[in-house]
N, C-alpha and C positions, 0 to 999 in steps of 0.2 A: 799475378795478383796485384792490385790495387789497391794501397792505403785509401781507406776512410775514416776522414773527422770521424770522434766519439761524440761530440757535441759543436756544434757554432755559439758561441756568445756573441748578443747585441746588446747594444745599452748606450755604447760612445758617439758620438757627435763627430769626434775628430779621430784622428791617427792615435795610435798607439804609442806611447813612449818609453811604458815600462811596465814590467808583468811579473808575478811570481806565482808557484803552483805549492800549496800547503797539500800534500798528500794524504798527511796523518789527519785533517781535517775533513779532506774531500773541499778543497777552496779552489780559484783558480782570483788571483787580486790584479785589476786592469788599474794604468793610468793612462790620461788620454791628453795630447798636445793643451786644450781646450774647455777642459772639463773635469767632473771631479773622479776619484778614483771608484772601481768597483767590484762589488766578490760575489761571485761567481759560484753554483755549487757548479762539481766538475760533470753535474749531466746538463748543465747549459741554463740552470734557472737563475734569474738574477736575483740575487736576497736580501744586499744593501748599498746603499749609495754612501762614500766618506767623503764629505763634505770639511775641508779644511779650515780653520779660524777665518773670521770676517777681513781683509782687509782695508786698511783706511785711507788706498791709496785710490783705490776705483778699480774698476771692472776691466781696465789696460791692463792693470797688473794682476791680473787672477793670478791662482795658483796653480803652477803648472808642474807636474808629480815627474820629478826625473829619475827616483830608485826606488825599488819596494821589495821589502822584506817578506816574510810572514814567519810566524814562532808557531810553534806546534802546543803551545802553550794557551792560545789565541789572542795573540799580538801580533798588530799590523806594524811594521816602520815604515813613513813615509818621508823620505826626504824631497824638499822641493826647489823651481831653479832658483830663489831667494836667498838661499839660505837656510830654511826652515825645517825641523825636523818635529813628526808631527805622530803621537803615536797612537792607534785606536783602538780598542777591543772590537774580533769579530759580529759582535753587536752595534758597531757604528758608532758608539761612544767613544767622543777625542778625550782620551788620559791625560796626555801629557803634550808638549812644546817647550823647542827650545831653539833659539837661533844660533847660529855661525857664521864667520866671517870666512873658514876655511872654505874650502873647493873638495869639494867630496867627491870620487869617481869609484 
């Protein structure tokens, strides 16, 4: 027998950096090298784009999503390579921010 995908998600531009699967939800949360993060229902529909704070340095320094959480609660964490820690409701609405100077792994 042969494993088969349940679903394929598309939506990213670039590589994959970092992913989480919210079960209790039915989510599936992308970050991509290049681009912004995205949730996924787990039959492959795309439902929202999390678009991270503006930055005022230019479009060099996008935001580039290097961990991701999800709370069963429906809370996204997104930590990013800056520093940035970035939180959104599965509605796409950014709650909260907060920077660091720490190294988060």
């Amino acid at each position: 027998d042969f494993a088969t995908p349940r679903a394929i998600l598309t939506g990213h531009d670039y590589e994959i950096t970092c992913a989480t699967i919210c079960a209790e939800l039915g989510l599936v949360i992308s970050g991509s090298k290049e681009g912004p993060c995205l949730i996924h229902s787990m039959n492959g529909d795309l439902l929202r784009t999390l678009e991270g704070p503006v930055t005022l340095e230019g479009p060099e320094n996008c935001l580039r999503p290097k961990l991701i959480q999800a709370s069963r609660e429906g809370h996204c964490v997104i930590y990013y390579e800056n520093g940035l820690f970035c939180v959104f409701s599965v509605n796409g609405r950014l709650q909260a921010t907060m920077e660091t100077d720490d190294k988060i792994k």
